[in-house]
C-alpha positions as CSV (number, residue, x, y, z in Angstrom):
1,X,-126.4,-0.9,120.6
2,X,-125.5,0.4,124.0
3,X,-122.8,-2.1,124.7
4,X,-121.1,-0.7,120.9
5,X,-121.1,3.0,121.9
6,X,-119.7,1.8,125.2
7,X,-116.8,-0.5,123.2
8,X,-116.5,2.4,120.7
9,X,-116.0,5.4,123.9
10,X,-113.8,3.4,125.6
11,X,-111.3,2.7,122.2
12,X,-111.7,6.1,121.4
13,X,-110.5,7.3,124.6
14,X,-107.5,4.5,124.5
15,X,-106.7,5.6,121.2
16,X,-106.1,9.5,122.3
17,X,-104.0,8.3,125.0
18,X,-101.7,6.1,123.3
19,X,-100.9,9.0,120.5
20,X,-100.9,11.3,123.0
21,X,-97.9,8.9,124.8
22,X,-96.0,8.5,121.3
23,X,-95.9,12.0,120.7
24,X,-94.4,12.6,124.2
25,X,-92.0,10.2,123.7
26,X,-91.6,11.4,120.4
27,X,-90.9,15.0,121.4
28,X,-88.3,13.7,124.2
29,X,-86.4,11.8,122.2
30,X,-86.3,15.1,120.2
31,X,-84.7,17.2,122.9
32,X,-82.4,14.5,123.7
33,X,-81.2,14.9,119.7
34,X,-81.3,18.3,120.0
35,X,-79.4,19.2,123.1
36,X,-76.9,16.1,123.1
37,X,-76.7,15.3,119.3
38,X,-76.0,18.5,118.0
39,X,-78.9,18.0,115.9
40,X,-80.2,21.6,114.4
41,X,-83.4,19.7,112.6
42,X,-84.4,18.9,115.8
43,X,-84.0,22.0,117.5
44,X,-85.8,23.4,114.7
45,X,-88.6,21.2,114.9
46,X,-89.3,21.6,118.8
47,X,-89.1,25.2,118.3
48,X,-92.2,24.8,116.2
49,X,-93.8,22.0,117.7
50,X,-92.4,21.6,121.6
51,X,-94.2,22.3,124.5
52,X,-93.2,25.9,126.1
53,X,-90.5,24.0,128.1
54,X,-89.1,22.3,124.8
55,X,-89.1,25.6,122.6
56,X,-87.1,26.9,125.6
57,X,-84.6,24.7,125.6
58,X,-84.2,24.6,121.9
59,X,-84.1,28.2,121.8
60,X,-81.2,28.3,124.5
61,X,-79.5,25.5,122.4
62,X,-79.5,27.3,118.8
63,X,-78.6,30.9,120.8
64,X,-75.8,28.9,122.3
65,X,-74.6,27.2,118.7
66,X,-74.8,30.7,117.1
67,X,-78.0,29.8,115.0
């Protein structure tokens, strides 16, 4: 029983870091689309769901693009 909590923590804890990584990839992959692809959706999207950095960038972008 103790060795499945232990197997069950430890996949947990892999699991959280591994989505955690996608979404940061995710989100710079994003800003790259957003300030080199001319993409609006993605600006948009950051704006909501960035980090502080990313919804300043994407806010800079769009005030630059007149949107």
């Amino acid at each position: 029983m103790k060795n499945f909590l232990l197997i069950v923590s430890i996949s947990s804890i892999g699991i959280l870091a591994m989505s955690h990584s996608m979404t940061t990839g995710l989100n710079k992959s994003t800003l790259n689309q957003c300030t080199n692809n001319n993409s609006n959706d993605a600006c948009n999207y950051l704006v909501n769901n960035g980090s502080n950095f990313e919804k300043k960038i994407a806010q800079q972008t769009l005030l630059i693009r007149g949107l």
